[in-house]
C-alpha positions as CSV (number, residue, x, y, z in Angstrom):
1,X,101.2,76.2,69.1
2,X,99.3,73.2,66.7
3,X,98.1,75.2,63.1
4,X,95.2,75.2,62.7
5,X,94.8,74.0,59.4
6,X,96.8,71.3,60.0
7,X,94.8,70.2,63.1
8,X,91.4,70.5,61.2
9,X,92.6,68.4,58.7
10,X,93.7,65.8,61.0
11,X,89.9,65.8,62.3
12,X,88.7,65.6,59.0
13,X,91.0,62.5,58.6
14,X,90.1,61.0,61.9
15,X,86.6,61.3,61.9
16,X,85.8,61.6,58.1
17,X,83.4,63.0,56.5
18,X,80.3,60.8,57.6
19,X,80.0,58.7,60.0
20,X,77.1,56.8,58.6
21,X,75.5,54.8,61.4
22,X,72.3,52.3,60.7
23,X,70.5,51.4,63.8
24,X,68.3,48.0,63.1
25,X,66.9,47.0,65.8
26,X,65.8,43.1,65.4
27,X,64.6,42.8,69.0
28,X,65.5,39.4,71.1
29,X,66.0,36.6,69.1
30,X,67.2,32.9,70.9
31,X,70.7,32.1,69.7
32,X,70.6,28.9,71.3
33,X,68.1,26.0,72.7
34,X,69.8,24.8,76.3
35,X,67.7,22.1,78.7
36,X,66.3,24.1,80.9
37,X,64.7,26.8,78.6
38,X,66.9,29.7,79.4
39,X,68.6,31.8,76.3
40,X,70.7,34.3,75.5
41,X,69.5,36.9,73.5
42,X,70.8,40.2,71.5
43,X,70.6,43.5,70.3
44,X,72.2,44.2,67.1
45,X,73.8,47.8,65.0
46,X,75.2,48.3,62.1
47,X,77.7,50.9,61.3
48,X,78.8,52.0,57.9
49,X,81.8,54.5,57.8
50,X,82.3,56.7,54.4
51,X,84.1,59.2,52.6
52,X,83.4,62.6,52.3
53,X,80.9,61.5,49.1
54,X,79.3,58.9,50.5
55,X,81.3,56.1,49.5
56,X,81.4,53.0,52.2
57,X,85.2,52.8,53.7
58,X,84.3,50.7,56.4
59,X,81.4,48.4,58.0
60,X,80.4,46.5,60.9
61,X,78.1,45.0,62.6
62,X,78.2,45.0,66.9
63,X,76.2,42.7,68.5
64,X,75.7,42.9,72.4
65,X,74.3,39.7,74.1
66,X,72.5,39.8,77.5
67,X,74.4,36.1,78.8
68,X,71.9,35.5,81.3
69,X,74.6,32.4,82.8
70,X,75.1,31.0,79.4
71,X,79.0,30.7,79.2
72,X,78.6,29.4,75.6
73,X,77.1,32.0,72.6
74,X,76.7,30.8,69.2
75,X,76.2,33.7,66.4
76,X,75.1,33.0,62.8
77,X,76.7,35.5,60.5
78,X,78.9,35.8,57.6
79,X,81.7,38.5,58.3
80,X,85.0,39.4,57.0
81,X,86.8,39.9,60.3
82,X,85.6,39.2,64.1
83,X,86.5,41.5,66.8
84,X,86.2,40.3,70.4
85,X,84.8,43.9,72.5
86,X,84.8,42.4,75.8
87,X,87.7,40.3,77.1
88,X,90.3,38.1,75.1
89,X,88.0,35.1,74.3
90,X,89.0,33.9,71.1
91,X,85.7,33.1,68.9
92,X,85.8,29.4,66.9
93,X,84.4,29.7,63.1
94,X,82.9,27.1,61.0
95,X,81.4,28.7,57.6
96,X,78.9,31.4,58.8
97,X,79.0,30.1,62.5
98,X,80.8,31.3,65.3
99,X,80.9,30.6,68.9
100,X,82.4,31.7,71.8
101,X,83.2,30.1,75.3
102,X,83.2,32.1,77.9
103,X,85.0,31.5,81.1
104,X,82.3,30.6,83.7
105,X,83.9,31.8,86.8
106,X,84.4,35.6,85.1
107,X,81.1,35.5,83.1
108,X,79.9,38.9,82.1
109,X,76.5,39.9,82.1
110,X,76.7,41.8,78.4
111,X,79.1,40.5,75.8
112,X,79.6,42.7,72.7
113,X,81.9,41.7,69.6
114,X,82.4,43.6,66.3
115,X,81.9,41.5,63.0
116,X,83.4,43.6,59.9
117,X,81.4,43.3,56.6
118,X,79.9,45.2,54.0
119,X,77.1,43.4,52.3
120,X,74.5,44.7,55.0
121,X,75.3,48.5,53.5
122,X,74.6,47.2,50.1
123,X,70.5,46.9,51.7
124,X,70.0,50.3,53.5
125,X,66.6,51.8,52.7
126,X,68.5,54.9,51.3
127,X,71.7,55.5,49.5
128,X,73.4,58.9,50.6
129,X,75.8,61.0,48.6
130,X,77.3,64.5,49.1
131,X,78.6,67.5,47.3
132,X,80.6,70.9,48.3
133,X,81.3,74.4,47.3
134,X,83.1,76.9,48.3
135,X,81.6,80.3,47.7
136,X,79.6,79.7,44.7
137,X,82.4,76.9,43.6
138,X,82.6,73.5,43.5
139,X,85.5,72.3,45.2
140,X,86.5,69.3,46.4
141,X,86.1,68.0,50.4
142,X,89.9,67.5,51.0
143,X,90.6,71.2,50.1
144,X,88.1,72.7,52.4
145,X,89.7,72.6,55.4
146,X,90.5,75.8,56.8
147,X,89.1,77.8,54.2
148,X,87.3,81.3,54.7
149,X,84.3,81.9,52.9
150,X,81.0,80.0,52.6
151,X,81.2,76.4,52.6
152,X,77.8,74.6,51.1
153,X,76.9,70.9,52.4
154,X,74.8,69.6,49.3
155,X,73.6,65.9,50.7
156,X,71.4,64.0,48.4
157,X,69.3,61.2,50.2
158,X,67.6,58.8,47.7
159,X,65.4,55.6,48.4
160,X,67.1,52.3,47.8
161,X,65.4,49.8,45.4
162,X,67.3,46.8,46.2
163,X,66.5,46.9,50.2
164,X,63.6,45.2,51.9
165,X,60.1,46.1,51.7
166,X,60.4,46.4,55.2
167,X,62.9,48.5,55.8
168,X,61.9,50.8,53.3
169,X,58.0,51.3,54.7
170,X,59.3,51.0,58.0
171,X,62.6,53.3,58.6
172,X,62.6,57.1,59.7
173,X,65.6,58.9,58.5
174,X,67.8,61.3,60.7
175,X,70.4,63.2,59.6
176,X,72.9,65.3,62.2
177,X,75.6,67.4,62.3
178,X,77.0,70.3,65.0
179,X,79.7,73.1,64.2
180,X,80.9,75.2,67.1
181,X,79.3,78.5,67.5
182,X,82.8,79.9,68.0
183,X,84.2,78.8,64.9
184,X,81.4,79.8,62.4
185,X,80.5,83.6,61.4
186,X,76.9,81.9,60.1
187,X,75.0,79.2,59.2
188,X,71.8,78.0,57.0
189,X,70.0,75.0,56.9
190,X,66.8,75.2,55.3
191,X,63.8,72.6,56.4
192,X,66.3,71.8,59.7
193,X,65.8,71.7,63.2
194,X,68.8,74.3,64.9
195,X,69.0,73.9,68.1
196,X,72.2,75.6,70.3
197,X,73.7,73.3,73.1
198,X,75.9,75.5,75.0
199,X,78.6,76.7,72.2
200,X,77.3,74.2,69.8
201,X,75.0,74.5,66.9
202,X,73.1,71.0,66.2
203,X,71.3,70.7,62.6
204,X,69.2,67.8,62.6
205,X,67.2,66.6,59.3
206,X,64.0,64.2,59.4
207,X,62.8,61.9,56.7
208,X,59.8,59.7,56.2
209,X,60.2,56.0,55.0
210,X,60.5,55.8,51.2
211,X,60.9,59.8,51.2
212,X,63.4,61.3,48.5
213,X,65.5,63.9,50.7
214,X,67.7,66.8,49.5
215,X,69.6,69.2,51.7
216,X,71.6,72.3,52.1
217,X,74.0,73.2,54.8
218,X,75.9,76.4,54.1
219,X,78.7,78.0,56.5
220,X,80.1,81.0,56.5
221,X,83.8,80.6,58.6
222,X,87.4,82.3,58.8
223,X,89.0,78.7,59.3
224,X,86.4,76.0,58.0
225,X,86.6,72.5,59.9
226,X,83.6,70.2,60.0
227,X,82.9,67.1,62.0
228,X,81.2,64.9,59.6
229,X,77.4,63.8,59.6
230,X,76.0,61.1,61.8
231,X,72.9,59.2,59.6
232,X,70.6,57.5,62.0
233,X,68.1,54.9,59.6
234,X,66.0,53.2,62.2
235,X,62.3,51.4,62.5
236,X,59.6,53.5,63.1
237,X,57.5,52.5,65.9
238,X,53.5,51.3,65.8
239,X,52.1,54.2,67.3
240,X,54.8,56.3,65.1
241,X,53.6,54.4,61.7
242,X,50.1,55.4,62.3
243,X,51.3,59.1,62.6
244,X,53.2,58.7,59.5
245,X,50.4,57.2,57.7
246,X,48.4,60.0,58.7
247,X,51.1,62.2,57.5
248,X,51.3,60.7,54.3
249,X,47.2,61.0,53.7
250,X,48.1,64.7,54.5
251,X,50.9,64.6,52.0
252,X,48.8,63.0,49.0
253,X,46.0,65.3,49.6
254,X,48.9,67.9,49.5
255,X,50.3,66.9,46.1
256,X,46.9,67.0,44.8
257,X,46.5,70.0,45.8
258,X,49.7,71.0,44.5
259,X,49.0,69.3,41.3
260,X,45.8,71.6,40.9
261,X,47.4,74.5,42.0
262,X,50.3,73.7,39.4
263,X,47.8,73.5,37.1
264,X,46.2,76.9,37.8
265,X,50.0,78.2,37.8
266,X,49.9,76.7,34.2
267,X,47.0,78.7,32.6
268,X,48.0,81.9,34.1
269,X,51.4,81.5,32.8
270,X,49.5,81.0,29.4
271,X,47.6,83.7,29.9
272,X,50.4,85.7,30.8
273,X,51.9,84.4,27.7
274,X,49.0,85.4,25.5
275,X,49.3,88.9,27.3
276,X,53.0,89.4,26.0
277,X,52.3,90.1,22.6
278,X,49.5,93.4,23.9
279,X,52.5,94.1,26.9
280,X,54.9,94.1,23.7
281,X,52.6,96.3,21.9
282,X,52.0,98.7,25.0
283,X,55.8,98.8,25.6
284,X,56.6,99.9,21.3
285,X,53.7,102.8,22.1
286,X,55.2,104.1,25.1
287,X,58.5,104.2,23.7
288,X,56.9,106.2,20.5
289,X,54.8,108.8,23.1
290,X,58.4,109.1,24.8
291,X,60.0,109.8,21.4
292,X,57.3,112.7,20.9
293,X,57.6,113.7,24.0
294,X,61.9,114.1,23.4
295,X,60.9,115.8,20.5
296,X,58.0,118.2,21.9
297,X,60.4,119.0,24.7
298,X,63.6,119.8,22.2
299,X,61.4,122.2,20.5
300,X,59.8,123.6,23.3
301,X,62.6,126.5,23.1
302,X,61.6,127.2,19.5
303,X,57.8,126.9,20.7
304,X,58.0,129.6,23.6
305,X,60.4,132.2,21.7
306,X,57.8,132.0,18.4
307,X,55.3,132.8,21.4
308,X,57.1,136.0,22.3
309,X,57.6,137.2,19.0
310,X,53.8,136.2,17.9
311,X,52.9,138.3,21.2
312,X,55.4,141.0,20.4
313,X,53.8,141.4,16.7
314,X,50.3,141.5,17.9
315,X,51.3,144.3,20.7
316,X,52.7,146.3,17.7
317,X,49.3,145.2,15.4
318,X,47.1,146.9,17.9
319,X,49.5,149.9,18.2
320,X,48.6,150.0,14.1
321,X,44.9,149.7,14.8
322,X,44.7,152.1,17.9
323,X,44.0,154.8,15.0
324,X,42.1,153.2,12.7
325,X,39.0,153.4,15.3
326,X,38.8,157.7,14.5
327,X,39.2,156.8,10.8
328,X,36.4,154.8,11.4
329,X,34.3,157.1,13.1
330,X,34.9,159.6,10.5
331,X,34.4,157.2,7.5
332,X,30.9,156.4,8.8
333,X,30.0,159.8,9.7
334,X,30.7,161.0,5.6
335,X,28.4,157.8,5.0
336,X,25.6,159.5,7.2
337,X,26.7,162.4,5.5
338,X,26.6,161.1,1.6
339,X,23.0,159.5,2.7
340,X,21.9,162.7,3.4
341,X,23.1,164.2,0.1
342,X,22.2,160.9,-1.8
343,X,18.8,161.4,-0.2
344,X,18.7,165.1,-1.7
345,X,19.6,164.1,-5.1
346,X,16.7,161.4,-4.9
347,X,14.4,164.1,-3.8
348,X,16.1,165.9,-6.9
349,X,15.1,163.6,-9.5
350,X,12.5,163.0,-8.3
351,X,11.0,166.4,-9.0
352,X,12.9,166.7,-12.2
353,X,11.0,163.0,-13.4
354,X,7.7,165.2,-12.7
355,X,9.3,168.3,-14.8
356,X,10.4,165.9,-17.5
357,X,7.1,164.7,-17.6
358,X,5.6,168.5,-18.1
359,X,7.7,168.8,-20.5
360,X,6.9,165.8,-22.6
361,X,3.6,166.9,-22.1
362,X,3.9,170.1,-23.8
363,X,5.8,168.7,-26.4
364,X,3.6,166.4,-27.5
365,X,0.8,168.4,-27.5
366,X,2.9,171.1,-29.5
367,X,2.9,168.0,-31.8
368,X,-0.3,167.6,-32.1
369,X,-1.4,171.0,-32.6
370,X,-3.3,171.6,-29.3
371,X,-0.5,173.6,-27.3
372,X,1.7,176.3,-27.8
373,X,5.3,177.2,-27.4
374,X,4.9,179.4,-24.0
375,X,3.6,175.9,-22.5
376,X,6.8,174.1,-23.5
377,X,8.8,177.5,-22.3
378,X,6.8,177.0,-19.2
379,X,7.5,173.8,-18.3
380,X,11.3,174.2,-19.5
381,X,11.2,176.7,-16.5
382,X,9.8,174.4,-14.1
383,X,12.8,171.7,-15.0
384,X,15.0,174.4,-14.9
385,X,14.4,175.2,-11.5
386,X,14.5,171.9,-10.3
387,X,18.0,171.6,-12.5
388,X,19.7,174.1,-10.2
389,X,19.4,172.3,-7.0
390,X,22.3,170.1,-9.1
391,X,24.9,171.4,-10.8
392,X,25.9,168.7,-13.7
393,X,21.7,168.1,-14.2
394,X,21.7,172.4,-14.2
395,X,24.8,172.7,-16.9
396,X,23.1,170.0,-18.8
397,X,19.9,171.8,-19.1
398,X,21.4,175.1,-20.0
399,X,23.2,173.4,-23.4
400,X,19.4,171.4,-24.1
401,X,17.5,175.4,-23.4
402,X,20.3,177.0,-26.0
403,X,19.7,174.9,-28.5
404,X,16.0,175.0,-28.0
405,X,16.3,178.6,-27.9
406,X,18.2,179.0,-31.1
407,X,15.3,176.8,-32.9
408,X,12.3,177.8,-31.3
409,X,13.1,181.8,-31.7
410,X,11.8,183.9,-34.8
411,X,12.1,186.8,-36.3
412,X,9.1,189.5,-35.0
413,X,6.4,189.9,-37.8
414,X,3.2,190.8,-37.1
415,X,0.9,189.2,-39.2
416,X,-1.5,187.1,-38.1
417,X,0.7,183.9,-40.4
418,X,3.9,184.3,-38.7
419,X,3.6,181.8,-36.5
420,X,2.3,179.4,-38.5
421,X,5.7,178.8,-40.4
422,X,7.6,178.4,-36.8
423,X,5.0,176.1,-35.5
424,X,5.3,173.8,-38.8
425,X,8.7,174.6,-38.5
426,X,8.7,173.1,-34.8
427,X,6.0,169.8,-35.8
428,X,7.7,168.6,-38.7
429,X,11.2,168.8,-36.5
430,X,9.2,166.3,-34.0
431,X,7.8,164.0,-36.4
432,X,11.4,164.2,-37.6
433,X,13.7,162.6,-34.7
434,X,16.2,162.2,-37.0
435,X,17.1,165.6,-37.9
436,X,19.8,167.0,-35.1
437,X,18.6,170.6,-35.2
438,X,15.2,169.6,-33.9
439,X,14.2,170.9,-30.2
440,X,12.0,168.2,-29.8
441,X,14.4,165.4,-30.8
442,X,16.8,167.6,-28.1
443,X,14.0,167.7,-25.7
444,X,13.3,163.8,-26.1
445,X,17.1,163.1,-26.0
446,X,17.4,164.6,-22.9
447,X,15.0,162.8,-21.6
448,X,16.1,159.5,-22.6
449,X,19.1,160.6,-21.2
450,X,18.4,161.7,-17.4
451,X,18.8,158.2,-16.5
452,X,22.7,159.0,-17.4
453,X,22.4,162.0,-15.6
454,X,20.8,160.1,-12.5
455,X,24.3,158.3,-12.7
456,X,26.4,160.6,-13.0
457,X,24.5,163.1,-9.9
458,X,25.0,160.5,-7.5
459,X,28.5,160.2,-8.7
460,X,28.6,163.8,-6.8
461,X,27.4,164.0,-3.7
462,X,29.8,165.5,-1.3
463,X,29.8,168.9,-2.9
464,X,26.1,170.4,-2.2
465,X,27.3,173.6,-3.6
């Protein structure tokens, strides 16, 4: 049984990485003028071998020439190395000319020889290098070979400066490759065509003339082996041009639009940029509210048992004011109560205000000499009537009626003078106020003195006996 690796290498080997193939057709061009106007004409390829980077390891150019009876075919070319593809005609060479004879009797109706050089791959209209990795890793081409994992095919196809104008407004680029749908566990190839033939996956890649190209194979295999790519850079033709020329229209319009939409892109990612410093902002304040919110929500415990023990003391609060309601009740019904005996006293004074003023009355006109001392007794009965309706006011008045007594009574005489000496007596103790053993002055002092008395009744008035 072969290995496998070892196989897959030898195909690597074999085959190489790219086989890089240039296909310039030149049409029919005369190689040579004979009498009788008939030529031979020729269709030309050119095919560039390389590495697995891109590097040139071989080139040739194969010419096939329709003979059309000419024995005799003269090529102009400068090659390295001339390889006859058709029988064992050896060509003659002089400088960049060389000619071969033919044997008339076997002439073939195609000849085809092989002319090794390089110089033509030096013109290409693109230049053509390659990269690999190997899951996520570069790694070189020669170490690939049946490797497991995910190979990636990185080609980089740029236009080439130093080939003709021509060729480089006038070739179509097509780059190929197939892997067997047995031996491959996936495969990606963005911006290619896929297409399965039988077991085979083809990838096949399209460029416009003077397009920069840049592709990605990747492959996902147990035992990696890969047959190369096949480059194809041929001339486009006139009814293809005008498609591409119309395709290119579309594609400036589309890079203007691109351009305007990159623009766009630009402002908003300024504006976007002008919005970090508020998003910055916003961010800081919601972590703060999520800081208070950590904090609200540690103390929450602390928050709900305060609750119950608030809710516990107000329970035992109204428990305390439950009786409170009959105090009360019974504080405001002493208040009607003490109204009503306030009322009474007022009523009280009242009446003694109009006693006091009898008794004024009488005193004065004692004092003047127009009354007599059973007036003043008179009206001192009056007030003392009104005085018992109040005990302190009644007490009061029995001290002020003792002492009166005492001064007012005499001694009983009957002569018709006896009184005169105890009304003198009783005159000159008014006009004297200073003198303390005058009734009047006691009479008077009493009376400047009920507003003391007023105080000190309604002082009282919760015992109406």
């Amino acid at each position: 049984m072969r290995n496998p690796v070892k196989t897959a290498k030898q195909q690597l080997l074999r085959v190489g990485s790219c086989a890089l193939s240039a296909l310039m057709v030149l049409g029919s061009i005369p190689a040579a003028a004979i009498g009788d106007g008939v030529t031979a004409t020729y269709d030309e390829a050119y095919y560039a071998m390389t590495d697995y980077y891109g590097n040139l390891t071989d080139g040739s150019v194969v010419k096939s020439y329709r003979t059309n009876g000419i024995a005799t075919l003269t090529d102009y070319g400068d090659y390295d190395e001339i390889i006859n593809l058709t029988d064992g005609t050896v060509p003659a060479r002089n400088g960049g000319m060389t000619t071969f004879r033919l044997d008339e009797k076997a002439l073939p109706g195609t000849f085809y020889f092989e002319g090794k050089t390089t110089k033509p791959f030096q013109q290409l209209p693109w230049t053509i290098s390659m990269s690999y990795t190997l899951n996520g890793v570069p790694t070189k081409a020669e170490n690939l070979a049946g490797q497991a994992g995910v190979v990636e095919i990185r080609l980089d196809i740029v236009p080439n400066e130093r080939a003709s104008e021509y060729a480089r407004n006038n070739y179509t680029l097509e780059a190929m490759t197939i892997f067997n749908q047995d031996d491959i566990l996936s495969l990606e190839a963005p911006g290619a065509q896929v297409q399965l033939i039988g077991n085979l996956r083809a990838v096949l890649f399209l460029g416009l003339p003077g397009e920069e190209c840049h592709y990605t194979i990747r492959v996902g295999s147990e035992d990696f082996a890969f047959g190369g790519m096949t480059f194809l850079m041929v001339p486009a033709t006139l009814s293809q041009l005008e498609e591409i020329a119309k395709l290119s229209e579309r594609k400036d319009d589309l890079e203007d639009n691109y351009n305007k939409l990159s623009g766009s892109i630009d402002s908003l990612l300024d504006a976007m940029t002008a919005m970090t410093g508020s998003l910055n902002a916003s961010a800081n304040g919601l972590e703060q509210l999520n800081k208070a919110r950590g904090i609200f929500s540690d103390g929450k415990g602390v928050i709900y048992s305060g609750t119950d023990a608030l809710r516990e003391d107000l329970s035992n609060l109204a428990d305390v004011l439950e009786p409170v309601e009959g105090q009360i009740e019974a504080l405001s019904k002493t208040i009607s109560d003490s109204k009503a005996t306030l009322r009474s006293m007022t009523n009280t004074v009242s009446d003694l205000k109009g006693d006091l003023k009898d008794v004024e009355s009488a005193l004065r006109d004692l004092e003047d000499g127009t009354g007599d001392v059973r007036k003043v007794f008179s009206a001192l009965g009056s007030l003392r009537k009104s005085l018992k309706k109040n005990r302190c006011l009644k007490s009061f008045m029995k001290k002020v009626n003792r002492k009166a007594a005492k001064k007012l009574a005499a001694p009983s005489n009957p002569a018709k003078n006896a009184a005169k000496p105890a009304q003198n007596s009783l005159v000159k103790a008014v006009k004297k106020p200073a003198a303390p053993s005058s009734p009047v002055k006691a009479a008077k002092n009493s009376r400047s003195r009920m507003p003391k008395s007023r105080t000190k009744l309604t002082k009282k008035p919760s015992n109406p006996k």
